[in-house]
Every structure is written in structure tokens, then in C-alpha cells.
C-alpha positions as CSV (number, residue, x, y, z in Angstrom):
1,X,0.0,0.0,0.0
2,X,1.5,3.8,-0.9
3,X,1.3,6.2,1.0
4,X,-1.7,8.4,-0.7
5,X,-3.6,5.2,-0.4
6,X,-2.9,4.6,3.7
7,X,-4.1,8.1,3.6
8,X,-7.2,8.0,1.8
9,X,-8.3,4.4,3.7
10,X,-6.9,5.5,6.9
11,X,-8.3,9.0,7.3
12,X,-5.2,10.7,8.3
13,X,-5.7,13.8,6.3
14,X,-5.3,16.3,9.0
15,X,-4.5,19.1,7.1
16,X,-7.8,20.8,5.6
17,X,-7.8,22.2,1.8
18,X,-9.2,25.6,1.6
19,X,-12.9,25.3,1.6
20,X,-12.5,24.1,5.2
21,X,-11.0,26.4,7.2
22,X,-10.8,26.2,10.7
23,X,-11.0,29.2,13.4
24,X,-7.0,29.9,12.7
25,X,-7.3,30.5,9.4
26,X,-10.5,32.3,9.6
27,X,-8.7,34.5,12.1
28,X,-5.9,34.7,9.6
29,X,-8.4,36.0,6.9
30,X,-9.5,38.3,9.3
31,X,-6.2,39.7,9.6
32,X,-3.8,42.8,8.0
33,X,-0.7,41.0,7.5
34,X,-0.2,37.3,6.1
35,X,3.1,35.0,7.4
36,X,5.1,32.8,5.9
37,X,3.8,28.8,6.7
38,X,5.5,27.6,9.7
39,X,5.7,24.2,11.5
40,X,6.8,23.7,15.0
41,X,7.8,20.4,16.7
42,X,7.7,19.2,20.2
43,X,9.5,16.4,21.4
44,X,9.0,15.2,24.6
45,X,12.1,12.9,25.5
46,X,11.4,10.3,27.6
47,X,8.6,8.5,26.1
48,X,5.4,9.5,27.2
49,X,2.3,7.3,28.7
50,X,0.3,8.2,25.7
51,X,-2.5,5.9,27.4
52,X,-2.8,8.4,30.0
53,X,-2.7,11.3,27.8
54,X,-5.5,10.7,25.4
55,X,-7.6,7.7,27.2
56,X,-9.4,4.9,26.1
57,X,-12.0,5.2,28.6
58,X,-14.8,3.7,27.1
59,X,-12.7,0.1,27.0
60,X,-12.9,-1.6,30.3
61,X,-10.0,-3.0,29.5
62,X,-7.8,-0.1,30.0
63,X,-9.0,0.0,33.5
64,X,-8.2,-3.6,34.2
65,X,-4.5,-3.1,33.4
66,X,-4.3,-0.3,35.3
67,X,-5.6,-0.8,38.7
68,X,-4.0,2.3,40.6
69,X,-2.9,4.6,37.8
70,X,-5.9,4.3,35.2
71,X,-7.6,7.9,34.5
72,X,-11.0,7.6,36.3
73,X,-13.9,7.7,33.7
74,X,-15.2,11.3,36.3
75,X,-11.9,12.9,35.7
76,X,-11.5,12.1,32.2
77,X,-12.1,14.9,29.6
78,X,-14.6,13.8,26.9
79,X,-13.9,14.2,23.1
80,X,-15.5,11.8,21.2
81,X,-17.4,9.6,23.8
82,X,-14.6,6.8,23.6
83,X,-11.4,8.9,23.9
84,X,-11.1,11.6,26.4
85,X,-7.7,13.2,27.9
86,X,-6.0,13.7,30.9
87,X,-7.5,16.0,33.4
88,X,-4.3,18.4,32.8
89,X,-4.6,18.9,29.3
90,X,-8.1,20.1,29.6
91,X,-6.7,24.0,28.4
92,X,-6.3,22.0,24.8
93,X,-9.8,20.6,24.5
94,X,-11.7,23.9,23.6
95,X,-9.1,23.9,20.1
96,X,-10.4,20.8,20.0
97,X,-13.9,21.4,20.0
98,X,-13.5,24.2,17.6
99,X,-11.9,21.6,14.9
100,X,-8.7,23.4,15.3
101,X,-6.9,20.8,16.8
102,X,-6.8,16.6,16.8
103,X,-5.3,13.5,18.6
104,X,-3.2,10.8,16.8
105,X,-3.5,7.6,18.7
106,X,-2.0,4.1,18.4
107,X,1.0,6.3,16.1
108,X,4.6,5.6,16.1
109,X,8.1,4.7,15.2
110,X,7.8,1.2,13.6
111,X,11.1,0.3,14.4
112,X,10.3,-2.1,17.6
113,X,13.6,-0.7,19.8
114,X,12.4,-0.2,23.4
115,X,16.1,1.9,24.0
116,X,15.4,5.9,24.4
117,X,18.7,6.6,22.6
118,X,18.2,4.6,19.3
119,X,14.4,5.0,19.6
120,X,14.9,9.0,19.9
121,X,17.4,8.8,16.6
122,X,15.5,7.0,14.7
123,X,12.6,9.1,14.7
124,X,14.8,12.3,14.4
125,X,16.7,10.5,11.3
126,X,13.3,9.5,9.8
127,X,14.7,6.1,9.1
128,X,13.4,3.6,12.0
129,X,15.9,0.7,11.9
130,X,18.7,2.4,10.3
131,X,22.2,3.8,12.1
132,X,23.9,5.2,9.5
133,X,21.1,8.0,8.1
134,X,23.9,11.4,8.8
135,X,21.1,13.7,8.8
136,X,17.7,14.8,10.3
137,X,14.7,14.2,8.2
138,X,13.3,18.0,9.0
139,X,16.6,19.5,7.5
140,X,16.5,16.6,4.1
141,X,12.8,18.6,4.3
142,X,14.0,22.1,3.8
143,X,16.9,21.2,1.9
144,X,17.0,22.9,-1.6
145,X,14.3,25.6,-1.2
146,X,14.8,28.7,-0.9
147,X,17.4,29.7,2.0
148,X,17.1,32.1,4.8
149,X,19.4,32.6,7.8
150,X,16.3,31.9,10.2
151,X,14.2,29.2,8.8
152,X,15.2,26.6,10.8
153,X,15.5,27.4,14.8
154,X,16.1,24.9,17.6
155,X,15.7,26.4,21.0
156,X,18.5,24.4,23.3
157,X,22.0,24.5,23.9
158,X,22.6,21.9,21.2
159,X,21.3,21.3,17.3
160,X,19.3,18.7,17.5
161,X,19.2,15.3,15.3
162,X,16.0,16.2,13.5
163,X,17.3,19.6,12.0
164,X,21.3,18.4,11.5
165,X,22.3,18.4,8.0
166,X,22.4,20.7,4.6
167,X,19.4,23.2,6.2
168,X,21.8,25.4,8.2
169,X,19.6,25.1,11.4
170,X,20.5,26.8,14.0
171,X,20.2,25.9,18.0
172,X,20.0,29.2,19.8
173,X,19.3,29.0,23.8
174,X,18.2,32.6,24.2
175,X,17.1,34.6,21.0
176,X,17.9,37.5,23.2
177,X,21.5,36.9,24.2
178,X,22.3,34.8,20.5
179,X,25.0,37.4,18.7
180,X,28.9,37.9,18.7
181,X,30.3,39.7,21.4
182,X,33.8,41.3,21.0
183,X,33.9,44.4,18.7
184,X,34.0,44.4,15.4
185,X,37.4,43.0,14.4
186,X,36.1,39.9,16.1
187,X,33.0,40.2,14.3
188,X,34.9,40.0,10.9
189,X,36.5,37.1,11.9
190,X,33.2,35.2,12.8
191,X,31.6,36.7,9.7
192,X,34.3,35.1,7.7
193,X,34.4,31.5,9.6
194,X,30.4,31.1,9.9
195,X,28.9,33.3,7.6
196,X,25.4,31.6,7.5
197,X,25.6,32.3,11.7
198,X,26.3,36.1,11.4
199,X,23.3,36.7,9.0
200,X,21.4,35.1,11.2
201,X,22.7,37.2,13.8
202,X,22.6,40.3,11.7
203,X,18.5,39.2,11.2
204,X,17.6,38.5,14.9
205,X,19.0,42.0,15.6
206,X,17.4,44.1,13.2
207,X,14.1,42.5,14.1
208,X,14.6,42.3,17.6
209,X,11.7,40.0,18.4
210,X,12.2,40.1,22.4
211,X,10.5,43.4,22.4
212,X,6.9,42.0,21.6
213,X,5.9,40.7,24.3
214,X,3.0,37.7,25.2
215,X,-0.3,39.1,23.3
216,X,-4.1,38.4,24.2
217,X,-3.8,37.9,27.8
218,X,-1.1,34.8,27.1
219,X,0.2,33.7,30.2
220,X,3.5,31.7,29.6
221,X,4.0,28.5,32.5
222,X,7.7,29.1,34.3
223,X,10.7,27.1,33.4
224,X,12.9,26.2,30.2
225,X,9.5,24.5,27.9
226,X,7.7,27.7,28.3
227,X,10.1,30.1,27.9
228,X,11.0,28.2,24.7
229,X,7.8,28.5,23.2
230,X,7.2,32.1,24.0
231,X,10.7,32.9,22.1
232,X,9.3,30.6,19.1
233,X,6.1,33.0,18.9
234,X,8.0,36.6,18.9
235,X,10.2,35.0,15.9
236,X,7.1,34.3,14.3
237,X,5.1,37.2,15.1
238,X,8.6,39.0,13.6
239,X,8.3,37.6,10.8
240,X,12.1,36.7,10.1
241,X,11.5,34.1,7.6
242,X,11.1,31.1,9.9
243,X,9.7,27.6,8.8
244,X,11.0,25.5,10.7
245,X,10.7,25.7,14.8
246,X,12.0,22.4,17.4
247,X,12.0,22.2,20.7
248,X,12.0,19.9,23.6
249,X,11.1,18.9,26.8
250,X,11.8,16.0,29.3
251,X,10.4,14.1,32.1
252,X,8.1,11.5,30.8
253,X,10.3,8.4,31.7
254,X,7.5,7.4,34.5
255,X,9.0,4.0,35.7
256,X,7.4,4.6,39.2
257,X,4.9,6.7,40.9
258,X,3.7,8.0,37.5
259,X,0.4,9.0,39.2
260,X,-3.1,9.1,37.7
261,X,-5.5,11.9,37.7
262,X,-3.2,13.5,40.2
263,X,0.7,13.1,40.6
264,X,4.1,12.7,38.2
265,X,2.6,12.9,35.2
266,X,-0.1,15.3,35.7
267,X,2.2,18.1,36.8
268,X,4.1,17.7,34.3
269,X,0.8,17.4,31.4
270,X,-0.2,21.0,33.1
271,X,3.2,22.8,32.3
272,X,2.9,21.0,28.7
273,X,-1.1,21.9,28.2
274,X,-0.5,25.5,29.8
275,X,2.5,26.5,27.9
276,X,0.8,25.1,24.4
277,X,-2.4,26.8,25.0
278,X,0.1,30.1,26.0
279,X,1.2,29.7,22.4
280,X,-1.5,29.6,20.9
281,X,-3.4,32.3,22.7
282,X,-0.1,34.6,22.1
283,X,-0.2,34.0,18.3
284,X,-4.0,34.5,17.8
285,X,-4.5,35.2,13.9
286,X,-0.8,34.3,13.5
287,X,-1.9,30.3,14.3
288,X,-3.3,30.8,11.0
289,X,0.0,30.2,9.5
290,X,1.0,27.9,11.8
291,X,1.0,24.2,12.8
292,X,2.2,22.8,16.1
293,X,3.1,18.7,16.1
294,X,4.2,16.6,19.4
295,X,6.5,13.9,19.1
296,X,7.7,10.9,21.7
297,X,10.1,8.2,20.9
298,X,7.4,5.4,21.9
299,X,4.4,5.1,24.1
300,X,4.7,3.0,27.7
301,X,3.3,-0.4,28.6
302,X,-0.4,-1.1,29.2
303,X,-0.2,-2.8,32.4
304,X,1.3,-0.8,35.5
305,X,4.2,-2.5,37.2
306,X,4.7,-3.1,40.7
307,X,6.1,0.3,41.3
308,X,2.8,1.9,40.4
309,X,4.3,3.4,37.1
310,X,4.8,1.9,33.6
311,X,7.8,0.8,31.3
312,X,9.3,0.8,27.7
313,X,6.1,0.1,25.3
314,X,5.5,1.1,21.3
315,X,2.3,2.9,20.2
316,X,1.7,6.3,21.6
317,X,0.2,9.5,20.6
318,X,0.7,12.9,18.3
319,X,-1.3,16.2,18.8
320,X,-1.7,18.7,16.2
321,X,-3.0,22.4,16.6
322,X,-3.4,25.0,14.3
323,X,-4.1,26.5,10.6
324,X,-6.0,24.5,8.3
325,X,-6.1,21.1,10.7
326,X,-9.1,19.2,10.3
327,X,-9.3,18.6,14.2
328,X,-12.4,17.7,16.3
329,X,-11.3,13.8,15.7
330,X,-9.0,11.5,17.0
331,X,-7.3,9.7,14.2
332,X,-5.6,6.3,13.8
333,X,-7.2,2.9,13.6
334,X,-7.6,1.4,17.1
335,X,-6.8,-2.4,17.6
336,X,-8.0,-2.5,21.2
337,X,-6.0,-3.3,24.5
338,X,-7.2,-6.9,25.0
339,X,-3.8,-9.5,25.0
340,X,-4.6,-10.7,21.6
341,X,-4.3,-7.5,20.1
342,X,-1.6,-6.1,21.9
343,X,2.0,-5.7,20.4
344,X,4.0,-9.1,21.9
345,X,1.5,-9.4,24.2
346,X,2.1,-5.9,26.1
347,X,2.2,-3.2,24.4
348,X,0.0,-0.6,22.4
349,X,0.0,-1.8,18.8
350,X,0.9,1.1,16.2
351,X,-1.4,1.3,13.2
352,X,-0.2,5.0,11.8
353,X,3.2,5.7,11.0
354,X,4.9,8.8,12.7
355,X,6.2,9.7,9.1
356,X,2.9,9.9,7.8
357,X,1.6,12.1,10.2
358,X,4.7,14.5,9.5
359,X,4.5,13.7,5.8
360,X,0.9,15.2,5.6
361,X,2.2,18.3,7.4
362,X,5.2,18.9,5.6
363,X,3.4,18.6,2.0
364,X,0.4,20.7,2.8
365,X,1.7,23.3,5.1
366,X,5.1,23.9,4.2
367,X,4.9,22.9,0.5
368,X,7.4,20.1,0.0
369,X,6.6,18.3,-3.0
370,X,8.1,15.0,-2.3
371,X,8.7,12.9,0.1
372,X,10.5,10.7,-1.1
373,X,14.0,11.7,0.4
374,X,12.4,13.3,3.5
375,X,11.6,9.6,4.7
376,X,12.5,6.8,2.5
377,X,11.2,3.9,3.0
């Protein structure tokens, strides 16, 4: 089966043509100014419990795995009457209802590694299975249109896998302190040695994006995932020619004491909600322009284990906000969590391929017109 076939039988179109916009892009219609398309990716290392993200709380079996850290069905937000979410990521439900946003379930890496490392690379390289791949399948997307010195940001200390390669990414930790320091004989010298770095440099600076501030009441959550997404949005709102944004955050590696409705998980579900729905609610008619994706490396086992928390498993989830998504739906076929239809008898069973997801996104918001280097299969 090919990919536009998977597509058409599976129902994975999340992106919407034009005669079905969603409030984003109505907002965007709305506006003065038009932006350049942009897509922003979240990963969140450390494999998230996708079970207890967007739960399957209309199977009794979900429950029966999960004696102390199920979702109980009168905490659980509803959104289709099957699937509802975690208690914490109830600020994303109202994009939801508004067919702005949608859930991926049962979605993964196909590769069946159960190692964060090679899990995390593989998905990042766009080749599950395969070591040697030198590059990250965001950058193979960008490479050979059109260049400018900000297209592709990571916000970290570090470029990371996903954007390495012929793009010219850059990873900048504070958009406000990113620049050369020294005078300018030192900046001749840097212009000289990294010349794609200093007009990116010479960019940031003449649009100085740290002076607009949080719009529309946006309240940003504290700490490095917020902070990192607030940045993202005054590049955007700046319009420096960005197309590409990545960032991070950890703490999902739930082994013990992962908590249900309440606990690990769920404080860490409200920074991630908050700071999302911050983002959002900062960019207003911008999200017209914009899609947001999340990413883990693989979901987490459907039983608890004895230390009330769960370990390495395979299918998780994706969630996708913004311009032009057909949301309102959960998509992704779902097998069930009964033992026969579990993958080797434990774990969530992936029916929708990660790259799929990303290849809808990348050939109907940014434009790429194949795919067939992005992610080879």
C-alpha cells in the first residue's frame, strides 16, 4: 500500500484544503498582514504514557491493566465519547472542539527498539531501523528551497538530530543573548568562519523579536519549555522568515509513581497543556499560519508495574494544533487493548506511522513536494 492510499483508507488527512477552514485561518483572513507557513515540533524525551494522555476510557480493558494509575472515567475529559484526555490537558480541549486541533492515537516509530537513545534517533533521522542515516529528516525537508538565515531554529544548547544536516539550522538558547560579542574585528572574523551564523545574527538584531511581548492575555507556564515557546512565537510574530521551529522537553520516563488523575505525570501534562495553550493564545490570527506537532520516541506499557508506574512500550500519541487542521477527531485505527491485540503481548500496537503524520504536514503546510527523500522507505 503507498502512502496516498494509507491516507485516503486510513483517514489521516489532517490538514484541511481551503474550503475548510478552521478558526485559525478564519482568524488569519481576518487579519492585515499574512506570514510565511510555519511548523513547530515538540518532542517530549522520555517516552510518554500516551495511554494516559488521550484515554481509552470507554474500554474496560484499559482500566483492568491499570488498577491504581488508570484515568478515572469522572476525571477524564470527553472528546468523542470513547477517547477523552488527561484532566491536565483540559486547556487544549476547547481547540479541540472548535476543529482546530486533533489527537493521533496508536501512532509511532515502527522500528520495535524499546532503548530511548536509538528510539529517539531514529525518529529524528526519519529512518526507524537504520544507524547510519547522517542527517535529520526536518533538514532533508528544507533542503533545496529557498534559503534564509532563520528558517530553521532549535531552541536548546545543542542542534538537534531532526534539524542536522544541509538546512543550516541553527540551535540558539536565548534569542535575546544569540550574537557575537567582542567588537567588530572579532566580528569579521566570525563573519568570515560562519557566515550563515552572522546573518542570522545580523536578522535576529534588526528585528529584535524580544520586544513583543505575550499578546491576548497569554500567560506563559515558568521554566525552560515555556520560555522556549514564548521565544518561538516573537520570531514568528517577527516575521524573520522562519519555517521551521523544534523544541523539547523532558520528564516522561515514568517508571514509578507516575500517578493518575493526580501526581508525576499530571504536573508535568499541566506545564505542557498550559505553555501550548500560552502559544496559541499569544499568536491569535498568526496560528493561522502555523501548525504545532508533538512527538515521543514510543508510548509505555499497558499494564502498571509493581512500582505503580509503567515501562518501555510502542504505540503512543501525536497532537496537532493550528491553521488549516481538520481537528475535532482523534485519528488512527484502534486495535484495542485486549492481550490478543496487543504488540508481543504488552504493548500498544501502532497502526499510523509517525512519518505519515509529519508527511501530511510537511506537504500541505510547508509545500514540499516529495517525500520521497524526507523519509524513504
Amino acid at each position: 500500500m503507498n502512502r496516498r492510499t494509507f491516507l485516503k483508507s486510513s483517514g489521516l488527512a489532517l490538514v484541511a484544503g481551503p474550503l475548510l477552514p478552521n478558526v485559525f485561518v478564519r482568524m488569519a483572513n481576518a487579519a492585515t498582514t499574512k506570514g510565511r507557513k510555519t511548523l513547530v515540533a515538540i518532542f517530549q524525551r522520555g517516552a510518554v504514557d500516551g495511554l494516559n494522555v488521550v484515554v481509552p476510557y470507554g474500554e474496560k480493558a484499559y482500566y483492568d491493566a491499570r488498577p491504581t494509575i488508570a484515568i478515572p472515567k469522572s476525571d477524564v475529559v470527553d472528546l468523542d465519547g470513547f477517547f477523552g484526555v488527561h484532566p491536565s490537558l483540559a486547556p487544549l480541549v476547547p481547540y479541540f472542539k472548535d476543529k482546530s486541533a486533533a489527537f493521533v492515537q496508536a501512532v509511532g516509530s515502527p522500528d520495535s527498539t524499546r532503548s530511548h537513545f536509538d528510539a529517539q534517533d531514529f525518529m529524528e533521522s526519519g529512518t526507524p531501523g537504520v544507524k547510519i542515516t547522517q542527517d535529520g529528516f526536518l533538514s532533508r525537508a528544507l533542503d533545496g528551497r529557498k534559503p534564509s538565515p532563520l528558517r530553521a531554529i532549535a531552541l536548546g544548547q545543542t542542534l538537534p538530530r531532526i534539524l542536522s544536516g544541509r538546512a543550516n539550522a541553527l540551535a540558539i538558547p536565548d534569542i535575546a543573548q544569540f550574537g557575537v560579542h567582542g567588537g567588530p574585528e572579532l566580528a569579521g572574523k566570525f563573519e568570515a568562519m560562519y557566515g550563515d551564523v552572522f546573518e542570522a545574527t545580523k536578522a535576529l538584531k534588526a528585528a529584535d523579536p524580544t520586544k513583543l511581548q505575550p499578546e491576548n492575555g497569554a500567560v506563559y507556564p515558568p521554566g525552560p519549555f515555556g520560555n522556549s515557546l514564548k521565544q518561538i512565537a516573537q520570531l514568528i510574530k517577527s516575521n524573520v522568515g522562519l519555517e521551521v521551529a523544534f523544541t523539547d522537553v523532558g520528564g516522561w520516563d515514568t517508571h514509578a509513581g507516575e500517578g493518575g488523575a493526580q501526581g508525576q505525570l499530571a504536573n508535568n501534562l499541566k506545564t505542557f497543556a498550559n505553555a501550548i495553550a500560552a502559544f496559541t493564545k499569544d499568536l491569535g490570527s498568526h496560528m493561522g499560519d502555523v501548525v504545532l506537532v508533538t512527538m515521543s520516541e514510543f508510548g509505555r506499557t499497558v499494564r502498571e508495574n509493581g512500582n505503580r508506574g509503567t515501562d518501555h512500550g510502542h504505540g503512543n500519541f501525536m497532537f496537532v494544533v493550528g491553521g488549516g487542521v481538520k481537528g475535532g477527531k482523534v485519528y488512527g485505527q484502534w486495535k484495542g487493548l485486549t492481550p490478543e491485540n496487543l504488540f508481543e503481548g504488552r504493548d500498544l500496537a501502532i497502526t499510523t506511522d509517525f512519518r505519515d503524520v509529519f508527511g501530511e504536514l510537511l506537504t500541505r503546510q510547508l509545500g514540499v513536494a516529495s517525500l520521497k527523500d524526507v523519509s524513504p522507505r
